[in-house]
py3Dmol code that shows the C-alpha trace and the ligand (Angstrom):
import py3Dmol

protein = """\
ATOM      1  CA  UNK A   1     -28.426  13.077  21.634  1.00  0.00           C
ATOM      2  CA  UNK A   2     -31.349  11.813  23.718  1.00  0.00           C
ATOM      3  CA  UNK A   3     -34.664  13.490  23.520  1.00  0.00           C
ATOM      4  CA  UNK A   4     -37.653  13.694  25.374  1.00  0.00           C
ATOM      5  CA  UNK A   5     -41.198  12.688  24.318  1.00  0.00           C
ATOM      6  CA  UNK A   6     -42.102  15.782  23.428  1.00  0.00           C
ATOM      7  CA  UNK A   7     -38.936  16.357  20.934  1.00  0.00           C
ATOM      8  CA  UNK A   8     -36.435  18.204  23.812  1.00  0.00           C
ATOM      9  CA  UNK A   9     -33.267  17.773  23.923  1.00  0.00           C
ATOM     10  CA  UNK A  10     -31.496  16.596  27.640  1.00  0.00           C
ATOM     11  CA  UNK A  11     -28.549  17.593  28.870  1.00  0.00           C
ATOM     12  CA  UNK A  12     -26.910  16.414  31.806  1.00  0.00           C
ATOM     13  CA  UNK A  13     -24.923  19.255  33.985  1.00  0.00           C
ATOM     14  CA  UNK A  14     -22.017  18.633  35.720  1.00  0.00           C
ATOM     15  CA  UNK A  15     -24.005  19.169  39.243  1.00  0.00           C
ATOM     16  CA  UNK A  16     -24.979  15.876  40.961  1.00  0.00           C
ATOM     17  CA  UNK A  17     -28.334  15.374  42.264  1.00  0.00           C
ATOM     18  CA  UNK A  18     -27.702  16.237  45.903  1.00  0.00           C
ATOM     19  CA  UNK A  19     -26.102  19.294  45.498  1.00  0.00           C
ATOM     20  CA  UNK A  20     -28.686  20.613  42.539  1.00  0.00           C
ATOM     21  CA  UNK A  21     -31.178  19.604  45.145  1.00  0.00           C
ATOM     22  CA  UNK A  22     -29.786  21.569  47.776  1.00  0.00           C
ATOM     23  CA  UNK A  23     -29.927  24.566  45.555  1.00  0.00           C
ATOM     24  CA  UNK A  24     -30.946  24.626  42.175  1.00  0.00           C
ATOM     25  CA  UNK A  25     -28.744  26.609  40.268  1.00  0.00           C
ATOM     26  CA  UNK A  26     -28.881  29.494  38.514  1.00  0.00           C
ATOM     27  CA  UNK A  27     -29.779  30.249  35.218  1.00  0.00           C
ATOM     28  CA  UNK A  28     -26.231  30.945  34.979  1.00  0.00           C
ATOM     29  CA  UNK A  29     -24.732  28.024  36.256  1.00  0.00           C
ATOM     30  CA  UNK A  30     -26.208  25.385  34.690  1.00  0.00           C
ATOM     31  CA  UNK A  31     -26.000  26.849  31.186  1.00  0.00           C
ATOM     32  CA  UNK A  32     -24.506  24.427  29.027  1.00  0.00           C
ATOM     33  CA  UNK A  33     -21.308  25.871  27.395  1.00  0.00           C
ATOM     34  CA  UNK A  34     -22.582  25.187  23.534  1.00  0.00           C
ATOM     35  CA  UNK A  35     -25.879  23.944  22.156  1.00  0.00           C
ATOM     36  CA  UNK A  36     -26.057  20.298  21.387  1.00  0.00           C
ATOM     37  CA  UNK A  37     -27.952  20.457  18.570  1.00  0.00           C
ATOM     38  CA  UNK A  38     -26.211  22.823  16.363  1.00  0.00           C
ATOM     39  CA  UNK A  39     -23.017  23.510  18.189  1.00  0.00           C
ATOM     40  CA  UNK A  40     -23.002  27.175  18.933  1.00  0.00           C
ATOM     41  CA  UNK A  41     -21.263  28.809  21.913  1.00  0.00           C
ATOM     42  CA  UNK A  42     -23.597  29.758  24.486  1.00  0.00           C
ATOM     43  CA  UNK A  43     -21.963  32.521  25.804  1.00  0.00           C
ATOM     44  CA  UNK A  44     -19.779  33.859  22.579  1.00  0.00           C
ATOM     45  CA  UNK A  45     -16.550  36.295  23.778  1.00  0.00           C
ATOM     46  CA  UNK A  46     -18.117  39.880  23.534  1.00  0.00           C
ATOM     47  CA  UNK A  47     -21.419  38.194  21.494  1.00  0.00           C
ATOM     48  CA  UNK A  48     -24.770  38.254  22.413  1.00  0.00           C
ATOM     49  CA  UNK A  49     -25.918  34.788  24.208  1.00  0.00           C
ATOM     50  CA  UNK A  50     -27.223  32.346  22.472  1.00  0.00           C
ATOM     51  CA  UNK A  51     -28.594  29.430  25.122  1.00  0.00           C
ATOM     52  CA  UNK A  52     -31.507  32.229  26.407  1.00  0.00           C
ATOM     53  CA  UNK A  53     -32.861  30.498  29.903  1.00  0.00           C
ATOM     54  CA  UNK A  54     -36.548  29.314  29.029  1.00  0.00           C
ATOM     55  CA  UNK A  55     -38.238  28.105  32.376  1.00  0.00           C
ATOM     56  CA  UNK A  56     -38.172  25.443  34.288  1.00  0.00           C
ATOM     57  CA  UNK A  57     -39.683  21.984  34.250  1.00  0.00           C
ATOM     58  CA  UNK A  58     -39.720  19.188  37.844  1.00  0.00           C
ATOM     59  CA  UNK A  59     -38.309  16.026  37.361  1.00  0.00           C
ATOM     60  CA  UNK A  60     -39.113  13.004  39.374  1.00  0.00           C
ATOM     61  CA  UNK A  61     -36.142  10.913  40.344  1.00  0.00           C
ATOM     62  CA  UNK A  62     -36.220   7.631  41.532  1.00  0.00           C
ATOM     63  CA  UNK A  63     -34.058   5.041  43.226  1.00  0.00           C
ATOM     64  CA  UNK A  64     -31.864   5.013  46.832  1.00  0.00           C
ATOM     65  CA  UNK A  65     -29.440   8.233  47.117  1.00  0.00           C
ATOM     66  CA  UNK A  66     -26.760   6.175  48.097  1.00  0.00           C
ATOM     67  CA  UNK A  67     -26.078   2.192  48.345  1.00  0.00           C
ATOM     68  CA  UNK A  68     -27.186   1.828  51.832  1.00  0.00           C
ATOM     69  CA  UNK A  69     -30.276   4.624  51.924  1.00  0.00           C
ATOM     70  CA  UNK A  70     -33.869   3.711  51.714  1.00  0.00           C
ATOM     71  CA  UNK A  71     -35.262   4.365  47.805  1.00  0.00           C
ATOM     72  CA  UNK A  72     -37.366   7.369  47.453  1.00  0.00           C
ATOM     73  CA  UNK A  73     -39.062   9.747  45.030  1.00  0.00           C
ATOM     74  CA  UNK A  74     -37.264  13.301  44.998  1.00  0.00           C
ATOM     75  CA  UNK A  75     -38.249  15.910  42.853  1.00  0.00           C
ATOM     76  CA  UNK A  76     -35.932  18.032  40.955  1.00  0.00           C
ATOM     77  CA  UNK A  77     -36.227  21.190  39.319  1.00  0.00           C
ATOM     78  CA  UNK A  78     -34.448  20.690  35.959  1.00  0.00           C
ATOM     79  CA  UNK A  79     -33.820  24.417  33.707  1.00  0.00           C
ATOM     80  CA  UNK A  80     -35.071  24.826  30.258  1.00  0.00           C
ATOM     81  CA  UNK A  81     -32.892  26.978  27.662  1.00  0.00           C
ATOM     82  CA  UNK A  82     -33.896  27.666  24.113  1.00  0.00           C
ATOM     83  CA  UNK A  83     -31.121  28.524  21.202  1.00  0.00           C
ATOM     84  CA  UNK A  84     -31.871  31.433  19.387  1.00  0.00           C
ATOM     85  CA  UNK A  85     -29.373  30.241  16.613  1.00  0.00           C
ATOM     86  CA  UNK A  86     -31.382  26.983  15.659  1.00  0.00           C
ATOM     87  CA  UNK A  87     -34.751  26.912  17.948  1.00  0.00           C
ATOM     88  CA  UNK A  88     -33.976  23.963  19.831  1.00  0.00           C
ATOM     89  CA  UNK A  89     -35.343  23.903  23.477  1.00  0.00           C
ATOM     90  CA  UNK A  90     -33.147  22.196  25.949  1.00  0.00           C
ATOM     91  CA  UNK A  91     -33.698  20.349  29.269  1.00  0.00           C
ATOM     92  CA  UNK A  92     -31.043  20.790  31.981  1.00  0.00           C
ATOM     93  CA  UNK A  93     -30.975  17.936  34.599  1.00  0.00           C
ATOM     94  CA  UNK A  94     -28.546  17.115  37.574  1.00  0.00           C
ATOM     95  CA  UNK A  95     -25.608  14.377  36.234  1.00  0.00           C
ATOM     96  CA  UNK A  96     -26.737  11.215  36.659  1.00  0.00           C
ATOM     97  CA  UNK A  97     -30.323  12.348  35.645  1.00  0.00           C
ATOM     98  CA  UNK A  98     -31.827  10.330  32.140  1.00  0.00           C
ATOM     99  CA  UNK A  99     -33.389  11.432  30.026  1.00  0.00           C
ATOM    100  CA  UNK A 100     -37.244   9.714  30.070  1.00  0.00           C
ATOM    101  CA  UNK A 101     -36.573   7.541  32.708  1.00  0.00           C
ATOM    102  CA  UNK A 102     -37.738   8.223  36.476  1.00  0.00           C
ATOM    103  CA  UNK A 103     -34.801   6.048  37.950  1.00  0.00           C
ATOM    104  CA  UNK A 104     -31.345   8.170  38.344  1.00  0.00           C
ATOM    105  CA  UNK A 105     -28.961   6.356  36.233  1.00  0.00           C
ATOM    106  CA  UNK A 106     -27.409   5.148  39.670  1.00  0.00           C
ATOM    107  CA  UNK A 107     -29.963   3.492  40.806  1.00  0.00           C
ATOM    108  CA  UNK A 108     -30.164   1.383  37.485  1.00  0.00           C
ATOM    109  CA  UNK A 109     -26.415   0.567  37.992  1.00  0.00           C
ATOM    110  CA  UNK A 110     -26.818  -0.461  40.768  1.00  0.00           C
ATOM    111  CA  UNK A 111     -30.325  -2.451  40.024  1.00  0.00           C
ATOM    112  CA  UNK A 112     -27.632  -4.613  37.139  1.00  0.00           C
ATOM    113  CA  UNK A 113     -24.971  -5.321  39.775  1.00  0.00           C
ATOM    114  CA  UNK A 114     -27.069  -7.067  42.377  1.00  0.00           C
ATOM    115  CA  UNK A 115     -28.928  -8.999  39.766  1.00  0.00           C
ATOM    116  CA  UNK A 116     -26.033  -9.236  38.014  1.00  0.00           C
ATOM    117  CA  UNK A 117     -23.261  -9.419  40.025  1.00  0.00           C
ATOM    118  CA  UNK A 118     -24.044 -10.080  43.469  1.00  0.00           C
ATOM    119  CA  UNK A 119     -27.381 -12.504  42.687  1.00  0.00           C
ATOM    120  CA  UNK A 120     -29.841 -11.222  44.242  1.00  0.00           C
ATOM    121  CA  UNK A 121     -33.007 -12.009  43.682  1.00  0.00           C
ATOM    122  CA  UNK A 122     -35.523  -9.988  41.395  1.00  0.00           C
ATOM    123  CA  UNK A 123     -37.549  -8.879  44.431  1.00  0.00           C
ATOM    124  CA  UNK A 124     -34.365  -8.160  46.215  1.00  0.00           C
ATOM    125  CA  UNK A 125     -33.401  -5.808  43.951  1.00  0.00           C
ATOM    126  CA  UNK A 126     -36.744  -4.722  43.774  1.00  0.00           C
ATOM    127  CA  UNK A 127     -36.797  -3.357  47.717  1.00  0.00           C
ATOM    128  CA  UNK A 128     -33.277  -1.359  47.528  1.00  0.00           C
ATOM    129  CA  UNK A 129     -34.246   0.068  44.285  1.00  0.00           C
ATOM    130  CA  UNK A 130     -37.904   1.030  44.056  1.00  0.00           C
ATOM    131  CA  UNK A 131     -39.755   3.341  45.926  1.00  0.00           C
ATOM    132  CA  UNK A 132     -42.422   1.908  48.530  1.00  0.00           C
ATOM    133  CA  UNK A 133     -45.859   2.272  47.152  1.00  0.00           C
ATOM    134  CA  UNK A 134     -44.879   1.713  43.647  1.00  0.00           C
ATOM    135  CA  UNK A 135     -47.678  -0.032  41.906  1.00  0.00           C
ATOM    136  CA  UNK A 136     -46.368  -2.189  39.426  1.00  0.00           C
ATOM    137  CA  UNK A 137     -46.039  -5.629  38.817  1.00  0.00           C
ATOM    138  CA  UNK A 138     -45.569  -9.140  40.908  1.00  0.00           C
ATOM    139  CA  UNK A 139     -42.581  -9.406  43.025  1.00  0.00           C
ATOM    140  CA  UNK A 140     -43.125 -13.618  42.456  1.00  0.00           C
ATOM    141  CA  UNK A 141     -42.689 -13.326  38.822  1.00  0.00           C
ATOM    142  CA  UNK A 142     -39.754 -10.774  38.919  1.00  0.00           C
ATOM    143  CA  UNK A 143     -39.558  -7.483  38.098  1.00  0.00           C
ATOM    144  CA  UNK A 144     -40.086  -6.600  34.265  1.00  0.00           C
ATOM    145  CA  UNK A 145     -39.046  -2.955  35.398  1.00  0.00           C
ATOM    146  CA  UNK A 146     -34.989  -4.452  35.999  1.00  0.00           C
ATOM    147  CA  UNK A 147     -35.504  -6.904  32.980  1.00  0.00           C
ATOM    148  CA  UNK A 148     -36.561  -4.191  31.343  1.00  0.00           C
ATOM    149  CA  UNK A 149     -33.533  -2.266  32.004  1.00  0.00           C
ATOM    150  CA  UNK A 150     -31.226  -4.818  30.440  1.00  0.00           C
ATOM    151  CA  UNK A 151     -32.839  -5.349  27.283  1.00  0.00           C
ATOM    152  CA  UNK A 152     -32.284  -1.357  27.077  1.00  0.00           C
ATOM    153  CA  UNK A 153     -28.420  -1.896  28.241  1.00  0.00           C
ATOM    154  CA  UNK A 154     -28.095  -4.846  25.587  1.00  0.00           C
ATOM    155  CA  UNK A 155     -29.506  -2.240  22.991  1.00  0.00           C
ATOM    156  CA  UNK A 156     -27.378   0.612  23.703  1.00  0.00           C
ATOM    157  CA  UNK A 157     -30.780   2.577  25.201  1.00  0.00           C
ATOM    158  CA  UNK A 158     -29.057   3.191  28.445  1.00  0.00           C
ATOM    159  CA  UNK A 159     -25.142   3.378  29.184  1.00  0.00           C
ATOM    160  CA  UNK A 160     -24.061   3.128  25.689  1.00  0.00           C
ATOM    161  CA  UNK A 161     -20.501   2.482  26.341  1.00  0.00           C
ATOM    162  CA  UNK A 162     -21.251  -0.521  28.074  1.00  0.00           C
ATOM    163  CA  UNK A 163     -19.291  -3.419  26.023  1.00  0.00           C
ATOM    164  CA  UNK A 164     -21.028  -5.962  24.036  1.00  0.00           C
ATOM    165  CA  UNK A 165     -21.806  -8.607  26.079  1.00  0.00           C
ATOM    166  CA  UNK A 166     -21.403 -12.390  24.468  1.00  0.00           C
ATOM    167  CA  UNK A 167     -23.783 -13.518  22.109  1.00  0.00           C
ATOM    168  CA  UNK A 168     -26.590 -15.207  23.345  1.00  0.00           C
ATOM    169  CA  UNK A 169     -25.966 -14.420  27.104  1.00  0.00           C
ATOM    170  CA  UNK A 170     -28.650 -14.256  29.475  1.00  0.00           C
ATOM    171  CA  UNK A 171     -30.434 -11.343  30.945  1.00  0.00           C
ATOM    172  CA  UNK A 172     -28.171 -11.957  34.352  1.00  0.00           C
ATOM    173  CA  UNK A 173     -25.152 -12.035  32.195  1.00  0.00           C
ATOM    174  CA  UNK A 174     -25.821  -9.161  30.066  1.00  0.00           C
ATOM    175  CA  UNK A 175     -26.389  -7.434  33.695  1.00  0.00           C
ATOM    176  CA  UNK A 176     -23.282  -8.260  35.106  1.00  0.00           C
ATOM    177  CA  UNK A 177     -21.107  -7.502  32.570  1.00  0.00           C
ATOM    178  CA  UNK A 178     -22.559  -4.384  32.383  1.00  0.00           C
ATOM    179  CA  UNK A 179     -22.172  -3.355  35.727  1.00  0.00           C
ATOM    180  CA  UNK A 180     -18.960  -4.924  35.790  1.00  0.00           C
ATOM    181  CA  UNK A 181     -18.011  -1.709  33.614  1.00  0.00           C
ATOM    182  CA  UNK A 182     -19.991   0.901  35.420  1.00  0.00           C
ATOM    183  CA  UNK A 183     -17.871  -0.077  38.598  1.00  0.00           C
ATOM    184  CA  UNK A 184     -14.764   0.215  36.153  1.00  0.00           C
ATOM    185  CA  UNK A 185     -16.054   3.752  35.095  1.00  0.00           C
ATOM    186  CA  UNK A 186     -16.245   4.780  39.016  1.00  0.00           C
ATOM    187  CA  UNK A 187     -13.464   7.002  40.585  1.00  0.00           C
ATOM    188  CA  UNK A 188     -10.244   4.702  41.301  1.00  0.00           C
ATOM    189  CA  UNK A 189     -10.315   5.727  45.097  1.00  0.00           C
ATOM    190  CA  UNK A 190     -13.594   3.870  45.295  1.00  0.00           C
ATOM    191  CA  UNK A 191     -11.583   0.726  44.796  1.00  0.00           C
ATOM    192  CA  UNK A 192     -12.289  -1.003  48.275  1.00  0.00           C
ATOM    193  CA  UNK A 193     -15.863  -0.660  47.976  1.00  0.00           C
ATOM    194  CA  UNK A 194     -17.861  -3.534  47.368  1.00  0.00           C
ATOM    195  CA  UNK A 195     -18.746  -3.970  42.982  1.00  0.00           C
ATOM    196  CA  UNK A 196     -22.461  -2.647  43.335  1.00  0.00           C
ATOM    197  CA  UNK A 197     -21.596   0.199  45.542  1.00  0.00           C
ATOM    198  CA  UNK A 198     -19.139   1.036  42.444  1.00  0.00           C
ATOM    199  CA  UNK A 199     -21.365   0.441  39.854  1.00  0.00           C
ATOM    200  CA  UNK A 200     -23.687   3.105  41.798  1.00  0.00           C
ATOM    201  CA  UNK A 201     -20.846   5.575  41.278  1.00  0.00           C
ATOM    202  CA  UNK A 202     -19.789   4.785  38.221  1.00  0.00           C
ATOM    203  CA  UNK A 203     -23.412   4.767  36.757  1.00  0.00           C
ATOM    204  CA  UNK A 204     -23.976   8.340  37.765  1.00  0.00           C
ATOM    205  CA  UNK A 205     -20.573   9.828  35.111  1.00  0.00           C
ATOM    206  CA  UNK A 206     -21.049   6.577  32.354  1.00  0.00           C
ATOM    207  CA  UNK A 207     -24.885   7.698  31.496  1.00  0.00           C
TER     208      UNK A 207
END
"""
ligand_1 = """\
1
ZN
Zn -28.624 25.577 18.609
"""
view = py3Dmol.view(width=600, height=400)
view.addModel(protein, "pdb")
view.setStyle({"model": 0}, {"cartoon": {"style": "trace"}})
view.addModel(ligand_1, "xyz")
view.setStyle({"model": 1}, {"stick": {}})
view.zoomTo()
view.show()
């Protein structure tokens, strides 16, 4: 289970990003249905419940909304609920949503299949991916923020069921054959689109 720095559990809801950021919903609705860390119905038949709602928290998400849209910084107001079986606090967050990371899980898929797949170039990726303004380092030596992001694939940090790639294969390799199955994991009526805008898709359900 992934936690944040300071110990929380996140979960991701079955709501996307657009339409929690239309409306954030209710305590209600995005209460999971057990607690992930010890298991307990939320809402037990006739029972008291047990996932109380505890506040909310904003989350800054990063990255394009879609393939062909301009990146940008949204903000997102995830829900908090604490267990009153086993104490733990829990961070809700739109699917597609990471846990420590300010990019959406999409946007990283996507980041791996134009490195990766389609061979663009670092700073490439770089302009359909990050926010303008970022401050962060040189577009001429790369961007450690996307190799970054494959070391964490290749570890099983990010999209875990991502397949091992070949031993010894570079960073580009290890990025393309993981977005190679993020595209896979995308609806099958996305088919036509081109790989990255698949891998977009796909990223959003595979983190
Ligand atoms: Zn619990």
């Amino acid at each position: 289970m992934p936690r944040n720095r300071s110990g929380r559990s996140v979960v991701q809801s079955a709501i996307d990003i657009k339409r929690w950021q239309q409306q954030t919903p209710t305590v209600v609705e995005a209460r999971p249905a057990r607690c992930p860390a010890c298991g307990v119905a939320s809402c037990p038949l006739g029972g008291a419940i047990r996932l109380q709602g505890h506040g909310k928290r904003e989350r800054q998400v990063w990255g394009p909304s879609g393939p062909d849209q301009r990146p940008e910084m949204l903000t997102v107001t995830a829900r908090r609920y604490r267990c009153v079986s086993c104490g733990a606090v829990l961070l809700v967050v739109p699917r597609g949503v990471l846990g420590r990371r300010l990019y959406s899980a999409s946007a990283i898929g996507f980041a791996l299949a134009l490195w990766g797949l389609v061979l663009a170039t670092a700073a490439e990726v770089r302009r359909r991916v990050a926010p303008a303004g970022i401050v962060g380092d040189s577009a001429v030596t790369g961007w450690t923020t996307l190799r970054r992001w494959v070391r964490d694939v290749a570890q099983r940090r990010i999209f875990a069921e991502a397949p091992d790639p070949v031993p010894r294969a570079s960073l580009r390799q290890r990025a393309a054959s993981a977005a190679v199955a993020l595209a896979a994991s995308a609806d099958p009526t996305t088919r036509a689109l081109p790989i990255e805008h698949r891998a977009f898709l796909g990223a959003a359900h595979a983190a």
